[in-house]
C-alpha angles and dihedrals in degrees: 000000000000120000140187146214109199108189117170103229095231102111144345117314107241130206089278095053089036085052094048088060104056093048082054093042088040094047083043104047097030095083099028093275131145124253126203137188122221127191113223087205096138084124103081098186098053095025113083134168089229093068089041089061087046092055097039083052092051096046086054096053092061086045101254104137113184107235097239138354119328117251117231116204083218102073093044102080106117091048093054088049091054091054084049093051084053100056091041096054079059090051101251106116118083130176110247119205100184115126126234079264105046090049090046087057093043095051087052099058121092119264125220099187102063111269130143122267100267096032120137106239101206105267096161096032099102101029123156117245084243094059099054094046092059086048084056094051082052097050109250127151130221134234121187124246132201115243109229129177110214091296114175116180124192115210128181108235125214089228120000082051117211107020114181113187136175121229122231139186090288120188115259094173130021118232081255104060097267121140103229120239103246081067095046095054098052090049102046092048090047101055093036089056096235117171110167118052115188108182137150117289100244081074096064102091090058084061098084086058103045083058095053088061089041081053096048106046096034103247124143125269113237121212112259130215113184104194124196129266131250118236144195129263077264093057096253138119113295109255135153096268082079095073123238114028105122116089091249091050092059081040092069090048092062106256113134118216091261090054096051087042086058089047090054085050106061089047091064094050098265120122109203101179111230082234088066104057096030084115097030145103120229095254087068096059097037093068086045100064093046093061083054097048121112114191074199097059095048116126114248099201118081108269112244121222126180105193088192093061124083105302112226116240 
C-alpha cells in the first residue's frame, strides 16, 4: 500500500489540512504501507519553497515523516508534456482561446448534455482554423484542452460510497505553459505507484475526470477516499478567520503538539488516553494512532472545530 499527502506550499497548514494528513498517514502505516508526501506547487507566483519548508516542519512535528524525498510538480514538467504529446498523437488534445471570462460565462449556462454545473462545454473545440488564427492576430494565447466525448465513470468510494461523474474539456495545459493540475495528479500518483488517495472530500467530483485520463493513457486506477472537511463554530470551511488553527496557534494556547495530535485523534475516530503519551514524541503516537486507526469508523460528517472554545488538553 503506498499513500500520499499532496499539500500546495502556498501558506500554513491548518487543523483541516493537518487532519487530512494523519487519515492518509493512518490508511498508509496501519497495514505496513509507504507514505509520501507531494507538493502541488505547479503555480509558480503563490507556491514557494519558504512556506514547503514551513509544512514539511509542521508535519514533523506530528510525527509524519514522508518515506523518501519529497516530489516537487515543478520539477515534472517534462513528464506531464510527454503524457500530452500522447493524447495528442491520438487526436485528444485541442487549443482553447476563451478567456477566464468567456469560460466563466460558458460554465454558467445551463447544459443539456449531462454535464456537471461548472463544466466547459466545449466551446473551442471545433473551431475553425480561421478562427484561431484570428485569436492568434489579437494575442491570445492558447491552453490545451482534452477532447472528451460525453464520458461518465462510476467509482466506489472507501468512504462517500457509489460516486457517478460526468468528464468535460479539462485543461491539460494553461495558456502559460503551465501543466494543469487534473494531469499532474495522474501522473504523479501513477509513477509513484500510489494506490491508495485519501483526500479531502471537496475534491470528489474531479475524480471522474482524473480516471478518464487513468483510462486513456493506461495507467492503473488507485482506490479514493474522499474524507470530510473541518469547519469552523459557523459551518464553514475551516480558515484562518476562525482564530487559532495553525500548530503554533494552538501553540500559544498552550496546547503542545501531542496534545493537538491527540485532538486530531479523537476526530478520526481514534482515543489515545493523555496517560499514554504522557512520556512519548509524537512519532510514537502517531503510530499509534495509526494501529488504532479504522477507515470504517471514521466519522462521515465534517468535523467542527471553534478555536475560540476550551481547548482539550
Amino acid at each position: 500500500m503506498t499513500g500520499r499527502f499532496a499539500p500546495s506550499p502556498t501558506g500554513v497548514l491548518h487543523l483541516g489540512n493537518l487532519r487530512t494528513a494523519l487519515l492518509s498517514w493512518c490508511a498508509a502505516k496501519r497495514d505496513g504501507g509507504r507514505w509520501l508526501v507531494r507538493m502541488e506547487d505547479l503555480d509558480p507566483v503563490t507556491s514557494s519553497r519558504d512556506h514547503e519548508r514551513r509544512q514539511l516542519d509542521d508535519l514533523a512535528r506530528l510525527g509524519l515523516l514522508p518515506d523518501g524525498e519529497v516530489v516537487r510538480q515543478s520539477e515534472r514538467f517534462d513528464r506531464y508534456r510527454a503524457a500530452i504529446e500522447r493524447l495528442s498523437a491520438d487526436d485528444l488534445v485541442y487549443p482553447c482561446y476563451c478567456t477566464r471570462r468567456e469560460i466563466r460565462e460558458a460554465a454558467a449556462a445551463p447544459h443539456g448534455d449531462g454535464l456537471p454545473d461548472g463544466a466547459y462545454p466545449g466551446t473551442c473545440r471545433e473551431s475553425s482554423d480561421e478562427q484561431l488564427r484570428a485569436h492568434e492576430r489579437d494575442g491570445r494565447r492558447a491552453a490545451l484542452r482534452l477532447r472528451t466525448n460525453g464520458e461518465r465513470y462510476t467509482f466506489t468510494d472507501l468512504v462517500l460510497g457509489e460516486v457517478t461523474g460526468a468528464v468535460d474539456d479539462v485543461v491539460l495545459q494553461r495558456n502559460d505553459g503551465v501543466p494543469a493540475y487534473n494531469l499532474a495528479v495522474v501522473v504523479d500518483d501513477h509513477e509513484q505507484g500510489v494506490d491508495q488517495v485519501v483526500r479531502g472530500d471537496d475534491l470528489a467530483s474531479s475524480t471522474p475526470r482524473q480516471l478518464h485520463l487513468h483510462h486513456l493513457l493506461g495507467f492503473r486506477v488507485p482506490a479514493y477516499a474522499h474524507v470530510p472537511l473541518v469547519v469552523g463554530p459557523d459551518g464553514s470551511r475551516l480558515a484562518k478567520r476562525h482564530g487559532a488553527v495553525t500548530l503554533d496557534d494552538l501553540a500559544a494556547r498552550g496546547m503542545t503538539d501531542v496534545q493537538v495530535l491527540r485532538l486530531l485523534a479523537g476526530s478520526i475516530g481514534v482515543v489515545v488516553p493523555p496517560e499514554a503519551t504522557a512520556a512519548e514524541t509524537a512519532a510514537q503516537v502517531a503510530e499509534k494512532v495509526a494501529a488504532g486507526f479504522d477507515l470504517a469508523s471514521l466519522p462521515r460528517d465534517p468535523w467542527r472545530f471553534d478555536p475560540s472554545g476550551d481547548l482539550p488538553r
